[in-house]
BAPAVEX-73207 format. One record per residue (C-alpha): residue in one letter; x, y negated, z negated. Coordinates in pm, 1 decimal, decimal comma, m for minus. Example, Ala and Ser with C-alpha at 12.3 -4.5 7.8 and 13.67 -1.06 7.14 Angstrom:
BEGIN
{rest:a; px:1230,0; py:450,0; pz:m780,0} $
{rest:s; px:1367,0; py:106,0; pz:m714,0} $
% end
This chain:
BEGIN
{rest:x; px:m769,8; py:446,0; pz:m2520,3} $
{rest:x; px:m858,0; py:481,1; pz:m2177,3} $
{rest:x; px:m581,6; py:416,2; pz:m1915,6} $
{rest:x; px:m588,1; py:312,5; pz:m1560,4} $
{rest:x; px:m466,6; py:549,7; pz:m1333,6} $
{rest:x; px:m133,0; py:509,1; pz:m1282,0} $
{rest:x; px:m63,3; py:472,7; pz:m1629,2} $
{rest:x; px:m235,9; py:794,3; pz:m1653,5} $
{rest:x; px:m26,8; py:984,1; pz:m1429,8} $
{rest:x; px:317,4; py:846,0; pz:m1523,0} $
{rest:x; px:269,4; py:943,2; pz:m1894,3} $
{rest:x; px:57,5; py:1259,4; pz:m1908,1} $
{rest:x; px:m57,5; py:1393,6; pz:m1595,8} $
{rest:x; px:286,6; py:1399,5; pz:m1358,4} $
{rest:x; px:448,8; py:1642,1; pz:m1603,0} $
{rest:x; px:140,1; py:1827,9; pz:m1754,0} $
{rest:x; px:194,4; py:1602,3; pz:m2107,3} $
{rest:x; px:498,8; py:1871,3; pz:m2118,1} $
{rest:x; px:784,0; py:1787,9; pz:m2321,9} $
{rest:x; px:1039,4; py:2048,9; pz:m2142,0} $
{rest:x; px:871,5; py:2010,3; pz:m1810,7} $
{rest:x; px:945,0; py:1599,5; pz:m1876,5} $
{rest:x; px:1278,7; py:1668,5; pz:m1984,9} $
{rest:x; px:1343,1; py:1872,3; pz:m1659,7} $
{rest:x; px:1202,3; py:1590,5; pz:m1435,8} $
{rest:x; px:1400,8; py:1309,6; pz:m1598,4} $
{rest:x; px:1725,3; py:1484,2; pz:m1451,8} $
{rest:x; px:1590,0; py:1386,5; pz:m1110,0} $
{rest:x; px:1422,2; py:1032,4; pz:m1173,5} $
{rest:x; px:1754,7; py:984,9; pz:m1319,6} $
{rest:x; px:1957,5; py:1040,0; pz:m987,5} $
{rest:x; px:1716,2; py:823,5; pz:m857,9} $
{rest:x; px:1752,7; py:533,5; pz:m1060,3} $
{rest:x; px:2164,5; py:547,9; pz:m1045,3} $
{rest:x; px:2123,2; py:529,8; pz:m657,9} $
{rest:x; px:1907,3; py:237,3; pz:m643,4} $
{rest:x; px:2118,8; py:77,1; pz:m872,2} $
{rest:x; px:2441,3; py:126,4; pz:m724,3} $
{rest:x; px:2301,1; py:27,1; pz:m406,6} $
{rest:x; px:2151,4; py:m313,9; pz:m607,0} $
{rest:x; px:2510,2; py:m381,9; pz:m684,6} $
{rest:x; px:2427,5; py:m605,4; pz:m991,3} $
{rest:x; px:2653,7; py:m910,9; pz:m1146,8} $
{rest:x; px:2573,7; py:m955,0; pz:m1495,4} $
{rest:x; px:2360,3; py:m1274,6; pz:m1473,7} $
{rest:x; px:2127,2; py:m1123,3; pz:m1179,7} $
{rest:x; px:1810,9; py:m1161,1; pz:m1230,3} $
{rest:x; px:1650,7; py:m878,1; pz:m1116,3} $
{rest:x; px:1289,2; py:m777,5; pz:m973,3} $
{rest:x; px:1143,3; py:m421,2; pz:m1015,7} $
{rest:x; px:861,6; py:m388,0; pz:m820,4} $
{rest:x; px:604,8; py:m63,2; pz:m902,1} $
{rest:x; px:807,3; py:m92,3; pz:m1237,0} $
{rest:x; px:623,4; py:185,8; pz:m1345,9} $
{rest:x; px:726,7; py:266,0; pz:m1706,2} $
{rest:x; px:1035,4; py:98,4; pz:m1641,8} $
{rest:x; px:1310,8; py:401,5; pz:m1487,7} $
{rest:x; px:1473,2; py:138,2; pz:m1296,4} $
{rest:x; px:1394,2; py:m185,5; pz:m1474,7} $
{rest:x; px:1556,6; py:m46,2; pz:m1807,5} $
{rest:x; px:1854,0; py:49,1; pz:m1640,2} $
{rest:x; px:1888,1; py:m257,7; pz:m1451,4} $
{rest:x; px:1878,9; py:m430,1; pz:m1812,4} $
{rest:x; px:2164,1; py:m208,8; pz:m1954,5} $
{rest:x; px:2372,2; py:m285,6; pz:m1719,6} $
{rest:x; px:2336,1; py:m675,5; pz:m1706,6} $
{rest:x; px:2448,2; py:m910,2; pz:m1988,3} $
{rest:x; px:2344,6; py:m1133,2; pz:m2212,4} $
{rest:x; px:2255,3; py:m1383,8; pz:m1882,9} $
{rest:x; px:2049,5; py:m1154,4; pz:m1665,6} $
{rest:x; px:1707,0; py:m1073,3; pz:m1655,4} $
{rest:x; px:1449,7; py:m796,0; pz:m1545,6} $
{rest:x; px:1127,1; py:m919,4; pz:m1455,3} $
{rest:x; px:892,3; py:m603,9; pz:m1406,8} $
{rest:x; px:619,3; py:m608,7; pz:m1177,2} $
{rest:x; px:328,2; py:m341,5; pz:m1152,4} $
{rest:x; px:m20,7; py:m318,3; pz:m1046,8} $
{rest:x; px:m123,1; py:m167,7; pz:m1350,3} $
{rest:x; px:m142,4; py:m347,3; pz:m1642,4} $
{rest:x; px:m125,5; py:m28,1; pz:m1829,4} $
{rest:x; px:222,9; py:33,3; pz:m1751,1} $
{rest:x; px:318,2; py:m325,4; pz:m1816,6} $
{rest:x; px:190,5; py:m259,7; pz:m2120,2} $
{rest:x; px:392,7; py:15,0; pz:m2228,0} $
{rest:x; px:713,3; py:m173,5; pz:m2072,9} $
{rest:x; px:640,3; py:m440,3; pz:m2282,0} $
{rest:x; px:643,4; py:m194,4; pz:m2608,3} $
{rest:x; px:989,0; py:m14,6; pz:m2495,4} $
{rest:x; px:1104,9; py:m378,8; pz:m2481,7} $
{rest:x; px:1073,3; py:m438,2; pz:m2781,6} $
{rest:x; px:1093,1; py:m841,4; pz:m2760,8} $
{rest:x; px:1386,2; py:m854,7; pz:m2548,1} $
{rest:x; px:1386,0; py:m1182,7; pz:m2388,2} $
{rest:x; px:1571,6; py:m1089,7; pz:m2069,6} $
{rest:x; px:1213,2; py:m986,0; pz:m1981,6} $
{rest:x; px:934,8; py:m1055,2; pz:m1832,1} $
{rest:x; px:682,7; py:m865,1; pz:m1690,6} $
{rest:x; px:378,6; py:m1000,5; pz:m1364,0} $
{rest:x; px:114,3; py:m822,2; pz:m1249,8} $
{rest:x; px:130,9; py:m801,0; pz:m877,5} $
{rest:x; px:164,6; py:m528,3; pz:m549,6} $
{rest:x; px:454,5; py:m489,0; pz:m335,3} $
{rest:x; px:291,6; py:m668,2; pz:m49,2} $
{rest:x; px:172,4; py:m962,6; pz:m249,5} $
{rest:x; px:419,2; py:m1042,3; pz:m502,6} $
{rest:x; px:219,3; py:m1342,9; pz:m671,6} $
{rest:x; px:364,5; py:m1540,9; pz:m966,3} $
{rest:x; px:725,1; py:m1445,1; pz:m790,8} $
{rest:x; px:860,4; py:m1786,2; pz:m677,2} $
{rest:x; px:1037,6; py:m1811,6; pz:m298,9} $
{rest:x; px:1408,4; py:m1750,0; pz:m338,0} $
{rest:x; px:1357,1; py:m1694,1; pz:m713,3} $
{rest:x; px:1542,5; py:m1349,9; pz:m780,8} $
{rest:x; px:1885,2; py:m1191,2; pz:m711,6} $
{rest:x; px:1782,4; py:m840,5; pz:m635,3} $
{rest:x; px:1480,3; py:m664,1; pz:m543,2} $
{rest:x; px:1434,7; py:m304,6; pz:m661,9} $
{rest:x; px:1217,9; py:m42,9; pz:m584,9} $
{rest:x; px:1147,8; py:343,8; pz:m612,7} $
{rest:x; px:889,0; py:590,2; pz:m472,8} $
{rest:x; px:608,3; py:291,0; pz:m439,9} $
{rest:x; px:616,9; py:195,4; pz:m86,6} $
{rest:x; px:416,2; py:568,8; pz:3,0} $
{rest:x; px:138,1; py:379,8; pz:m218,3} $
{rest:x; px:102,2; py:88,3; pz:19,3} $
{rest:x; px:m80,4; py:36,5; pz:366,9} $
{rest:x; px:100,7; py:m268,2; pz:450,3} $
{rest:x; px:468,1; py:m190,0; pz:446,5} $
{rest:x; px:598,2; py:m479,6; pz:667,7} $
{rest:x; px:429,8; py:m709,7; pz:436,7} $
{rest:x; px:556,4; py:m567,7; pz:133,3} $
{rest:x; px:915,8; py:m659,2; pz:315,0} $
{rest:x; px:833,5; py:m951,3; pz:363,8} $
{rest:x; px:733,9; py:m1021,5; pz:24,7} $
{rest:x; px:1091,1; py:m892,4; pz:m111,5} $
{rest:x; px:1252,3; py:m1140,3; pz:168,4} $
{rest:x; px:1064,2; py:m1457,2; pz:77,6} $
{rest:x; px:1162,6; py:m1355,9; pz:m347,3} $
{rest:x; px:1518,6; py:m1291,3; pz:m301,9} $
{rest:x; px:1790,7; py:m1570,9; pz:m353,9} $
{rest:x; px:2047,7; py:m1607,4; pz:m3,8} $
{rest:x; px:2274,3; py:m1376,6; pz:m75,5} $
{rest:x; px:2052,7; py:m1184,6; pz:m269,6} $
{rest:x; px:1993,6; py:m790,3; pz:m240,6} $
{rest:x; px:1755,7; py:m507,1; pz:m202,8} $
{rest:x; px:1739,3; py:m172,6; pz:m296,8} $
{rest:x; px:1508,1; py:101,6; pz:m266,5} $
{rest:x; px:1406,7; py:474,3; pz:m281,1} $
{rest:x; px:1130,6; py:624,0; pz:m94,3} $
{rest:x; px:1029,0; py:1000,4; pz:m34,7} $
{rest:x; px:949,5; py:1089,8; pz:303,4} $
{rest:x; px:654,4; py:1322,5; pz:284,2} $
{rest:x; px:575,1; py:1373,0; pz:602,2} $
{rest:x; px:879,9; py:1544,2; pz:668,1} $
{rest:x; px:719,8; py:1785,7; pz:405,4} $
{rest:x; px:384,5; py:1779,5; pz:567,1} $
{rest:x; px:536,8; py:1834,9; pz:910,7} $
{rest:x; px:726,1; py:2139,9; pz:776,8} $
{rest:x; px:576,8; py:2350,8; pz:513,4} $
{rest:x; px:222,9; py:2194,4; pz:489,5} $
{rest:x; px:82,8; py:2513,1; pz:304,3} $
{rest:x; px:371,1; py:2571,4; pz:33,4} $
{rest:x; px:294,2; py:2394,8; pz:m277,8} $
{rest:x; px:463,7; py:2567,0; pz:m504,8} $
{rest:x; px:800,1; py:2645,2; pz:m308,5} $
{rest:x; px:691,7; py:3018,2; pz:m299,6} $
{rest:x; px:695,6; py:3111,1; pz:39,8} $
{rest:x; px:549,2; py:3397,9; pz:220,8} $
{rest:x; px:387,6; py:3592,8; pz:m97,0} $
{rest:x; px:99,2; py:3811,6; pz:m146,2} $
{rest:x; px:m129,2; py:3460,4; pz:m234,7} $
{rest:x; px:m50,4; py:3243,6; pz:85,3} $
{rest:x; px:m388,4; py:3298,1; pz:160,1} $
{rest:x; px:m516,7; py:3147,7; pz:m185,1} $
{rest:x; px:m232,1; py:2811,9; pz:m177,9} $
{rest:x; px:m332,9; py:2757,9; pz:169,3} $
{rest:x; px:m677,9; py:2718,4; pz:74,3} $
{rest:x; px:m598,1; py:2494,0; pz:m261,0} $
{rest:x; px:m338,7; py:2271,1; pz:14,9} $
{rest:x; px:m642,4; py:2280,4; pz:243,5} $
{rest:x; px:m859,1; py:2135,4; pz:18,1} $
{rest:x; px:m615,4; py:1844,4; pz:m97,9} $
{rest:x; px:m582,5; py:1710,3; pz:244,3} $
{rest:x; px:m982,2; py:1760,6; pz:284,4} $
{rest:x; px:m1066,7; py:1509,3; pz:m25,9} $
{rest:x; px:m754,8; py:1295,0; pz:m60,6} $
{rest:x; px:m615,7; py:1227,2; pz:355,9} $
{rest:x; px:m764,4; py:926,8; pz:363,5} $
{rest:x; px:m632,0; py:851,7; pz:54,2} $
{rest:x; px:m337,1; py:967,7; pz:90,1} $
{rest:x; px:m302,7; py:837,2; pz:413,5} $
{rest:x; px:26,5; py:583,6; pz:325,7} $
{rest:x; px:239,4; py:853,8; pz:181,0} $
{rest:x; px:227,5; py:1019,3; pz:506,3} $
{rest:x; px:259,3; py:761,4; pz:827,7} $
{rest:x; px:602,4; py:651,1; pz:767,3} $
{rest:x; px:994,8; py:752,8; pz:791,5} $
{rest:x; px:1326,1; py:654,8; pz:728,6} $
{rest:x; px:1341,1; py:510,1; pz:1100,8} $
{rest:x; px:1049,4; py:261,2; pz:961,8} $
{rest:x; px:1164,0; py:169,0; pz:679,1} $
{rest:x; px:1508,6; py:22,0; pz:872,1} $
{rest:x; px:1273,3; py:m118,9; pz:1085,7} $
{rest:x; px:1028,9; py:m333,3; pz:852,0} $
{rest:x; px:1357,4; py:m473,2; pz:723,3} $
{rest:x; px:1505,1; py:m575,0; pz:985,2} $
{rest:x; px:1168,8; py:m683,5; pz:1073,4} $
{rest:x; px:1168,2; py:m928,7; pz:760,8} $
{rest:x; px:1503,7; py:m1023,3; pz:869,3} $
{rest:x; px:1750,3; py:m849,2; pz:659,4} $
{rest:x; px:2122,2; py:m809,0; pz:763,0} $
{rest:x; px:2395,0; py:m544,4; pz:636,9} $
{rest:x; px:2068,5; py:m261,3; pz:638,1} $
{rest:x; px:2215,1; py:28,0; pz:518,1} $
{rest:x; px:1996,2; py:400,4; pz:492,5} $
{rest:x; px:2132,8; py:708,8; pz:376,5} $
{rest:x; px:1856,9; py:1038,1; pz:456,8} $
{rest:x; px:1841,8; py:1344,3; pz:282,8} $
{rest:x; px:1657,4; py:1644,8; pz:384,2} $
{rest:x; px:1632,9; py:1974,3; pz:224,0} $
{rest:x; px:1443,4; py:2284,8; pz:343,7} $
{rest:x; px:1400,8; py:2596,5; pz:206,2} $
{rest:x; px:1691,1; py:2522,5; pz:m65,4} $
{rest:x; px:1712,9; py:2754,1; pz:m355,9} $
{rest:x; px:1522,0; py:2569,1; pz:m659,9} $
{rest:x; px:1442,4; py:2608,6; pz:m1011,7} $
{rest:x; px:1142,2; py:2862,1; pz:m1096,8} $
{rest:x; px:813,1; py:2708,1; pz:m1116,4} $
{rest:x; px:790,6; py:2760,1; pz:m1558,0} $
{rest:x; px:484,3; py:2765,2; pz:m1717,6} $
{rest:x; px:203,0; py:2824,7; pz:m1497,3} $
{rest:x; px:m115,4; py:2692,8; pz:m1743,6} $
{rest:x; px:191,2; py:2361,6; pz:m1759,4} $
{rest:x; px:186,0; py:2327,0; pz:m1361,1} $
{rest:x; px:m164,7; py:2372,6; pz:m1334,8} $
{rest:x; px:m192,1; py:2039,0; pz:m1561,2} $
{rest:x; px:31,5; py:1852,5; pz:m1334,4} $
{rest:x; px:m61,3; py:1628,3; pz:m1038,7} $
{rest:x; px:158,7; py:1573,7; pz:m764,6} $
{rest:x; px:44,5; py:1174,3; pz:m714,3} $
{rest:x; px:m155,4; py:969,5; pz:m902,6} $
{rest:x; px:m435,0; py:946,9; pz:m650,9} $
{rest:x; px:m520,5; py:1345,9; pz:m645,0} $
{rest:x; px:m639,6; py:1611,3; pz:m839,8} $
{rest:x; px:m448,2; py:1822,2; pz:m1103,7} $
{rest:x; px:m336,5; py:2124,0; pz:m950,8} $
{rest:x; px:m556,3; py:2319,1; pz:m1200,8} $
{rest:x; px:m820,7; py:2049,5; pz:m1129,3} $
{rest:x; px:m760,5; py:2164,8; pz:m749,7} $
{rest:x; px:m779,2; py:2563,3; pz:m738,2} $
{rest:x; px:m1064,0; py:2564,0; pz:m933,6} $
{rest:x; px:m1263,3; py:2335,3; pz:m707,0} $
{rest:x; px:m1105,1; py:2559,9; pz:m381,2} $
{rest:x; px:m1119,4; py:2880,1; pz:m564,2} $
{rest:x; px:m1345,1; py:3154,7; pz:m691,6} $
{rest:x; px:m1363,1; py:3309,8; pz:m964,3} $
{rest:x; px:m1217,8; py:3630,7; pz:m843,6} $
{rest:x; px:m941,5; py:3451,8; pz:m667,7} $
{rest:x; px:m810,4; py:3234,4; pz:m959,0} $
{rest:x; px:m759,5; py:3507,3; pz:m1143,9} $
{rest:x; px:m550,0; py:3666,0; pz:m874,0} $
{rest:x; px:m386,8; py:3344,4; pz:m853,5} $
{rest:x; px:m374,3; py:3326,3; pz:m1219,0} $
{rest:x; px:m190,5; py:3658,4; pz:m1286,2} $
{rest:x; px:40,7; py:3637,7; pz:m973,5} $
{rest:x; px:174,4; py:3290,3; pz:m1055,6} $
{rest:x; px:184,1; py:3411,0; pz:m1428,3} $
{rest:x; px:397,2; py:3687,5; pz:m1341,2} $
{rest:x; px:639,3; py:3486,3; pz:m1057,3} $
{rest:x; px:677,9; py:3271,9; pz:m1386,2} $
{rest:x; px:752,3; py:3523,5; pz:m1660,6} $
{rest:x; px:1018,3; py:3652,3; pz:m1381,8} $
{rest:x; px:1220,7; py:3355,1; pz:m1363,5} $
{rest:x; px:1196,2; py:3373,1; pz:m964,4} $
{rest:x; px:1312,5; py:3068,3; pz:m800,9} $
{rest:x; px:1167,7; py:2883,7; pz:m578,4} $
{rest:x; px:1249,4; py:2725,7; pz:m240,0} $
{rest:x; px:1233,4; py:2323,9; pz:m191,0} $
{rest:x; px:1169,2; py:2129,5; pz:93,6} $
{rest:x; px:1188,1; py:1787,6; pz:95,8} $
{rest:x; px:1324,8; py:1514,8; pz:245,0} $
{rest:x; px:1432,9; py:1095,8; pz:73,1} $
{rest:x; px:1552,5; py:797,1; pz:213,6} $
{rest:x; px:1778,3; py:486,4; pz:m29,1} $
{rest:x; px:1793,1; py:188,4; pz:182,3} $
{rest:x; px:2011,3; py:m120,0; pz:108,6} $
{rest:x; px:2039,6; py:m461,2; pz:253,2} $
{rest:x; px:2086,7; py:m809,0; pz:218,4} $
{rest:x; px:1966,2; py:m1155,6; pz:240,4} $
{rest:x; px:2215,7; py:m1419,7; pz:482,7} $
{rest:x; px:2410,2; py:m1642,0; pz:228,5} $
% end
């Protein structure tokens, strides 16, 4: 079965189709779901909306921790991904699930839903204020939102080069060239995930006319991380689901002779256990609609 792209990436190509390297990412889509859910502050009849559902991270634990009375209604572009919420469902009737994007949140009634949640699917989306907008107009008086969002220009601004989290090392040369060749095919692209921060994110809600707007910012640079594992594993991944595989990547940027000095470098830094550095930097915002 073919799948659409984002469906694609979420299930095979963001972890390499690794079980361990899947196991070792769920540790930190897992932080991220408690925080947007402790900043959703449910009641158990809420009927909640997860927009860019995904495969359901925060949906599903929205729905454990309502009762018998609330409701998840999961909304993605992809039908895909609906699709595969729909099987991990399993029939539950607190559930519903609507095709639609963040900025245009059709078959979502005005004033409809208690809470609006959202993670890591604003960087997808060229018109930001709108998509507040649309999350105003959906949510109940009184009602909440909650969302995560990386902020990758941070990243960009910082350590445009290091991919990997490997620093100064005798490959630089090759990485930069791989990193220069991502932002030759995929800036337009990519183009969203970039030209925002945390200061706009306060300001589109306010903008839609939220009160009680709440942001906490994290940054991180150059903080000791885990090694990168299996190198033929990372070179399967893709960091978004709008570019190449890192494999997919090197070998386009790459010769032959320099792949294989890649190749046997990386392999090496792996077999080592070496850790890496990470620098990143995240944004949860909170807020409400008046009663």
């Amino acid at each position: 079965m073919t799948r659409d792209k984002w469906a694609q990436w979420l299930l095979t190509r963001r972890d390499g189709d690794s079980a361990g390297l899947r196991a070792r990412n769920a540790l930190d889509l897992a932080a991220f779901r408690d925080g947007v859910l402790a900043g959703a502050d449910l009641a158990a009849d809420d009927v909640v909306l997860d927009v860019g559902c995904g495969t359901g991270l925060i949906g599903f634990g929205a729905l454990d921790r309502l009762g018998p009375d609330g409701r998840v209604i999961f909304s993605d572009v992809s039908p895909d991904v609906l699709d595969e919420c729909r099987r991990t469902a399993g029939g539950d009737e607190r559930c519903s699930f609507v095709v639609a994007s963040a900025d245009d949140l059709v078959g979502v009634a005005d004033a409809s839903v208690d809470v609006v949640t959202t993670r890591s699917v604003l960087i997808y989306s060229d018109r930001k204020a709108a998509a507040f907008a649309e999350f105003f107009r959906v949510l109940r008086p009184g009602g909440r939102i909650s969302l995560f969002e990386p902020i990758n220009g941070f990243v960009a601004r910082l350590r445009p080069d290091d991919l990997f989290g490997t620093g100064d090392s005798p490959v630089t040369d090759l990485i930069t060239k791989v990193s220069e060749a991502y932002r030759s095919t995929t800036e337009e692209t990519t183009r969203p995930m970039m030209d925002f921060d945390e200061r706009d994110l306060v300001d589109w809600a306010l903008a839609a006319g939220f009160e009680a707007v709440e942001l906490d910012y994290r940054a991180q640079v150059d903080v000791p991380a885990d090694p990168i594992g299996d190198w033929e594993t990372l070179k399967r991944v893709a960091p978004n689901p709008l570019v190449p595989t890192y494999g997919e990547a090197i070998a386009a940027a790459l010769s032959d002779d320099e792949r294989e000095r890649l190749d046997t470098y990386m392999t090496a830094l792996a077999a080592a256990g070496t850790p890496t550095r990470r620098t990143m930097a995240s944004a949860f915002l909170r807020a409400r609609r008046a009663a």
